[in-house]
One Martini backbone bead per residue (centre of mass of N, CA, C, O) as a GRO file, in nm:
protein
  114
    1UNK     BB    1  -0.924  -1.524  -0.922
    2UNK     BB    2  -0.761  -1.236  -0.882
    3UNK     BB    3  -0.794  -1.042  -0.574
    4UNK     BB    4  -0.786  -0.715  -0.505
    5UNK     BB    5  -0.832  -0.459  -0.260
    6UNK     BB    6  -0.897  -0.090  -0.161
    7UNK     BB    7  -0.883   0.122   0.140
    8UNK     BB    8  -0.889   0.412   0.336
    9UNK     BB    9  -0.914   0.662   0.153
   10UNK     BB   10  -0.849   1.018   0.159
   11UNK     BB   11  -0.885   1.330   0.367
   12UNK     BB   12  -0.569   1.476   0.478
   13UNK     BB   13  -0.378   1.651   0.683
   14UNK     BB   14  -0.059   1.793   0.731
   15UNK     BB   15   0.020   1.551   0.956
   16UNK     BB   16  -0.172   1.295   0.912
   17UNK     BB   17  -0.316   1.002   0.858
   18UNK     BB   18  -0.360   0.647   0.740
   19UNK     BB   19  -0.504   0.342   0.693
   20UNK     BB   20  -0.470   0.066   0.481
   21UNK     BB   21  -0.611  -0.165   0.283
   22UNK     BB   22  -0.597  -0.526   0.189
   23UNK     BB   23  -0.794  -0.731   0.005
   24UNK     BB   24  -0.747  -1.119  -0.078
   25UNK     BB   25  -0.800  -1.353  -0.344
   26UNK     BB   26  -0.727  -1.628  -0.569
   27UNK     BB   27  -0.450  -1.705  -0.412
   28UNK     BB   28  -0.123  -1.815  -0.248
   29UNK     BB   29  -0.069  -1.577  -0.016
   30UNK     BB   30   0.197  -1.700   0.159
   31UNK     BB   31   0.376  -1.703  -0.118
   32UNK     BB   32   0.391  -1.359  -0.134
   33UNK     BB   33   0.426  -1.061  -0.204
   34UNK     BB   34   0.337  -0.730  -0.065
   35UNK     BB   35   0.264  -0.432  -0.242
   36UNK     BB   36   0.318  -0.078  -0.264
   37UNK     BB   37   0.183   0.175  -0.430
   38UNK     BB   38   0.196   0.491  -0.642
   39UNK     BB   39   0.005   0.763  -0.840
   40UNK     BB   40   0.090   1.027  -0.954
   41UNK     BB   41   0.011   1.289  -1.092
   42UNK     BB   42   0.198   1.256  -1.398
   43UNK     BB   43   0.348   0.964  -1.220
   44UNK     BB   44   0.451   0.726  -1.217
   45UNK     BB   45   0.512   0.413  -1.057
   46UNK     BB   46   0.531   0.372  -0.707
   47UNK     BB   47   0.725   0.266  -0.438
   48UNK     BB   48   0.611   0.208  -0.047
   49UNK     BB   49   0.619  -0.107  -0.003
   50UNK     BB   50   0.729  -0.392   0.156
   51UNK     BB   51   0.651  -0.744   0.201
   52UNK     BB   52   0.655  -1.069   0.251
   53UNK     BB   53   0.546  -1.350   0.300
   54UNK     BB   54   0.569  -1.402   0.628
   55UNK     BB   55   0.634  -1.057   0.726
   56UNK     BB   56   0.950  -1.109   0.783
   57UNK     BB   57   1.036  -0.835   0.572
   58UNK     BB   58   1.093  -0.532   0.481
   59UNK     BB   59   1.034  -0.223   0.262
   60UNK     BB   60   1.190   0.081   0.162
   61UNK     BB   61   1.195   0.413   0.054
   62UNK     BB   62   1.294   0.694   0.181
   63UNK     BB   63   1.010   0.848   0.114
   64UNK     BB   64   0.890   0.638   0.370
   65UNK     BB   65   1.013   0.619   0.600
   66UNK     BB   66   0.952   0.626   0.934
   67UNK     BB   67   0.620   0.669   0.791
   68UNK     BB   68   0.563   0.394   0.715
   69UNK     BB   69   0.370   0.053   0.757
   70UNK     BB   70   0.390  -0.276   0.704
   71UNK     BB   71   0.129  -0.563   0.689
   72UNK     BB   72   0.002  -0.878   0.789
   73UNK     BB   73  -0.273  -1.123   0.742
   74UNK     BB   74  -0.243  -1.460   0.674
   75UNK     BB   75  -0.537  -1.553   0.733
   76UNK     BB   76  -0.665  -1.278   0.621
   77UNK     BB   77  -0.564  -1.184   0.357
   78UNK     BB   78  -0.388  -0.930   0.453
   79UNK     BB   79  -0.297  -0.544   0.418
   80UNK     BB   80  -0.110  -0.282   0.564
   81UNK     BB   81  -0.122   0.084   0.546
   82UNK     BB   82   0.084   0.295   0.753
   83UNK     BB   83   0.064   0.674   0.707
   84UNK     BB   84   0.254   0.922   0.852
   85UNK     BB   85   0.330   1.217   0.803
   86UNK     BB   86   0.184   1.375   0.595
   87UNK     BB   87   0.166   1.513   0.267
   88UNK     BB   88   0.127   1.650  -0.022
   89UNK     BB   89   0.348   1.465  -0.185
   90UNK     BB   90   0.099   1.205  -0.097
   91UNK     BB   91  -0.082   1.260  -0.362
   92UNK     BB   92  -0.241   0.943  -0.423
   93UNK     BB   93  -0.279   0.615  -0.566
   94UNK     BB   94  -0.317   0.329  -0.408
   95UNK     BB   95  -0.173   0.034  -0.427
   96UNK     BB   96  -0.178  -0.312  -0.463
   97UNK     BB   97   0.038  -0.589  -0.482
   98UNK     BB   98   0.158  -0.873  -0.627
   99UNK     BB   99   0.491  -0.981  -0.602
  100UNK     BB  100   0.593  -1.019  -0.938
  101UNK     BB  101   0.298  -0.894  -1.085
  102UNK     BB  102   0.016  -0.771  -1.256
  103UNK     BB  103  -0.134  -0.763  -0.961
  104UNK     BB  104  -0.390  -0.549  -0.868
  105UNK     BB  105  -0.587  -0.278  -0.784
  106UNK     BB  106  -0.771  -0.014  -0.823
  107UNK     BB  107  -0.764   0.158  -0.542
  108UNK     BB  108  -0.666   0.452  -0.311
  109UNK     BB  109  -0.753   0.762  -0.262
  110UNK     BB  110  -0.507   1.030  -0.154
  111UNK     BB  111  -0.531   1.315   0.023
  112UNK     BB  112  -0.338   1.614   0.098
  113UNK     BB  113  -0.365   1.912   0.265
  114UNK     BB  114  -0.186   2.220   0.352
   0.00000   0.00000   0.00000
């Protein structure tokens, strides 16, 4: 059974930091890229953060960059989602997700105070 979850997140002040986990279990984790997605309330869900199978290529949309860092260690099958220079506009739930699949975890909300 496919199993990610995530953790981490929390309230952090404007311009604070966060740094997500993500452990996963039940598939060949060195296989997949995984994503990390977010979904602010009553906003579609949206990407910020990809990294590759082997972790030697990320990708980011422009409204993280410079700002979010993703890493894995496929040793211990997990992925790192580095957050700096938040803002309130990066309030939302976030998930890890196997890349290219419907697999992701329950989330883990971040919320960020003015």
């Amino acid at each position: 059974q496919v199993q990610l979850a995530e953790s981490g997140g929390g309230l952090v002040h404007q311009g604070g930091s966060l740094t997500l986990s993500c452990v996963t279990s039940g598939y060949p984790f060195k296989e997949y890229g995984i994503s990390w997605y977010r979904q602010r309330p009553g906003q579609p869900r949206e990407v910020v953060a990809w990294i590759s199978s082997s972790g030697l290529n990320t990708d980011y949309p422009d409204f993280t960059k410079a700002r979010f860092t993703v890493t894995r260690d496929n040793d211990k099958r997990t992925s790192t989602l580095q957050m700096n220079n938040l803002n309130p506009e990066d309030t939302a739930e976030y998930y890890c997700g196997r890349s290219g699949t419907d697999s992701w975890g329950r989330g883990s909300k971040v919320t960020v105070s003015p």
